[in-house]
C-alpha positions in Angstrom: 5.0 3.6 3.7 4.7 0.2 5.7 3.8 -2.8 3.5 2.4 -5.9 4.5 2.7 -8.7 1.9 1.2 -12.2 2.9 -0.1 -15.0 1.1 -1.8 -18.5 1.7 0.1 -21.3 0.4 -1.1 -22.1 -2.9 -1.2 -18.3 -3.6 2.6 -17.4 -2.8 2.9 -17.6 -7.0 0.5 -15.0 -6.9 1.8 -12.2 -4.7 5.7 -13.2 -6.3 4.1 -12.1 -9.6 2.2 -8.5 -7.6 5.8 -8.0 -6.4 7.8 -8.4 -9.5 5.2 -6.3 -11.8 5.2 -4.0 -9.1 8.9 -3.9 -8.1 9.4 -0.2 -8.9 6.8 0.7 -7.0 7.6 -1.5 -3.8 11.2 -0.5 -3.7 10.2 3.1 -2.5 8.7 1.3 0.5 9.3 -0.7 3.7 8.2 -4.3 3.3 7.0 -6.4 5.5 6.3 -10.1 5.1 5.4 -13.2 6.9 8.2 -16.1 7.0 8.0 -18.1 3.6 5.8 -15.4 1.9 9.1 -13.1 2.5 11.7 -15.1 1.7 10.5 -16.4 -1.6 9.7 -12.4 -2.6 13.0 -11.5 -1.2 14.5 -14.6 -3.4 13.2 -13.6 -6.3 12.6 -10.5 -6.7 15.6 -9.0 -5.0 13.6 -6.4 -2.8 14.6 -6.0 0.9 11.3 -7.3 3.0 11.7 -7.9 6.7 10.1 -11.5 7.8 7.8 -12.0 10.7 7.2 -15.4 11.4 5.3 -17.8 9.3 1.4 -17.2 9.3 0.2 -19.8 11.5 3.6 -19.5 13.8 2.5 -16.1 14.9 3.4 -14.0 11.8 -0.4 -12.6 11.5 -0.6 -11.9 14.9 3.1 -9.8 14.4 1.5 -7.6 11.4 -1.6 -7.5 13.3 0.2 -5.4 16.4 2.0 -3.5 13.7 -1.8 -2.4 12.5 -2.8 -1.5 16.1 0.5 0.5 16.6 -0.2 2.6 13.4 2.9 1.2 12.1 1.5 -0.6 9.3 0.3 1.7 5.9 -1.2 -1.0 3.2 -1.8 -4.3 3.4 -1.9 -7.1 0.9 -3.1 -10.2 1.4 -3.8 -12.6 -1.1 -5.9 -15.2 0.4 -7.2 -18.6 -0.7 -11.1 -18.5 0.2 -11.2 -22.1 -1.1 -8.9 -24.2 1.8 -9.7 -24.2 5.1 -6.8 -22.3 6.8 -6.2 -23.7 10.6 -5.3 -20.6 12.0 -8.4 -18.7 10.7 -8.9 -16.7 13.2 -5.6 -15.3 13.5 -6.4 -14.5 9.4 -10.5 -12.8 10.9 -8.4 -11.1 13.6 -6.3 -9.2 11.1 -9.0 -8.7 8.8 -10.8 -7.2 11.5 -7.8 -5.1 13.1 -7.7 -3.7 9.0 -11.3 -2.3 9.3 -10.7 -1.1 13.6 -7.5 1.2 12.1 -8.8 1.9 8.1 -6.1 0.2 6.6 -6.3 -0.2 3.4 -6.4 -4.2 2.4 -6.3 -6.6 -0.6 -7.0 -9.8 -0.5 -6.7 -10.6 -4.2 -4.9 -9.8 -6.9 -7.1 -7.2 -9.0 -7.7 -5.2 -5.3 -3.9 -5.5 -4.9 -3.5 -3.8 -8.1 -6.0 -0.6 -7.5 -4.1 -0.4 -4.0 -0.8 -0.5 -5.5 -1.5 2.4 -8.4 -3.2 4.3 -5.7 -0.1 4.2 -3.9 1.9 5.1 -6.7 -0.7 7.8 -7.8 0.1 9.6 -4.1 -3.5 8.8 -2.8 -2.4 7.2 0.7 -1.5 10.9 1.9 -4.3 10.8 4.9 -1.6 8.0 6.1 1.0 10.8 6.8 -1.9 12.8 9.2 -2.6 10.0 10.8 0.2 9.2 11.9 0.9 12.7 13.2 2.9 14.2 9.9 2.5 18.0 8.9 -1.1 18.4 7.3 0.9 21.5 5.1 2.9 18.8 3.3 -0.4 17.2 2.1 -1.5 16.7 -1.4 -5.4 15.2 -1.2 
């Protein structure tokens, strides 16, 4: 599966502690990241994640074609509803592109969790179909 893993500024702690909890379950997976949300999981966590630029460089808008090319699984993005972000709608527009394609999204850290187990549990398996795998190899 395709993970994206982003994170406003003061919640980059945050999503370094999802990844390092997580680590055994992320490893299986390709990651995905935007600039210094990538870089400081990469750092210190040791799991391979491929940057995009930084959020308000372009790096939501990167993710967000990777939703509309069905390239992108599960998406985690652990947001900070309390500062105003200056590229919000960049942030709307893949919110929105999340709901257009039915990915699923986190935008804290207890929804990051369910998604995570989920993932771990098998339960993304409509992913496969949908992006044109054999429905026989299927457990829903």
């Amino acid at each position: 599966m395709n993970i994206a893993l982003i994170a406003h500024d003061k919640k980059k702690d945050d999503i370094v502690k999802i990844a390092e909890a997580y680590k055994v379950i992320l490893e299986h997976h390709d990651l995905f990241a935007t600039g210094t949300t990538g870089k400081r999981i990469s750092d210190e966590t040791g799991l391979n994640v491929h940057r995009f630029k930084s959020g308000p460089l372009g790096g939501d808008q990167q993710i967000g074609a990777y939703i509309s090319d069905n390239k992108m699984d599960l998406v985690i993005f652990i947001r900070d509803p309390l500062t105003a972000q200056a590229h919000e709608p960049d942030i709307s527009a893949l919110l929105r592109l999340c709901d257009v394609y039915e990915i699923p999204l986190a935008t804290n850290v207890g929804s990051a969790e369910v998604l995570l187990r989920g993932l771990d549990a098998g339960f993304y398996s409509w992913r496969d179909v949908s992006r044109g795998q054999d429905r026989d190899s299927l457990h829903f």
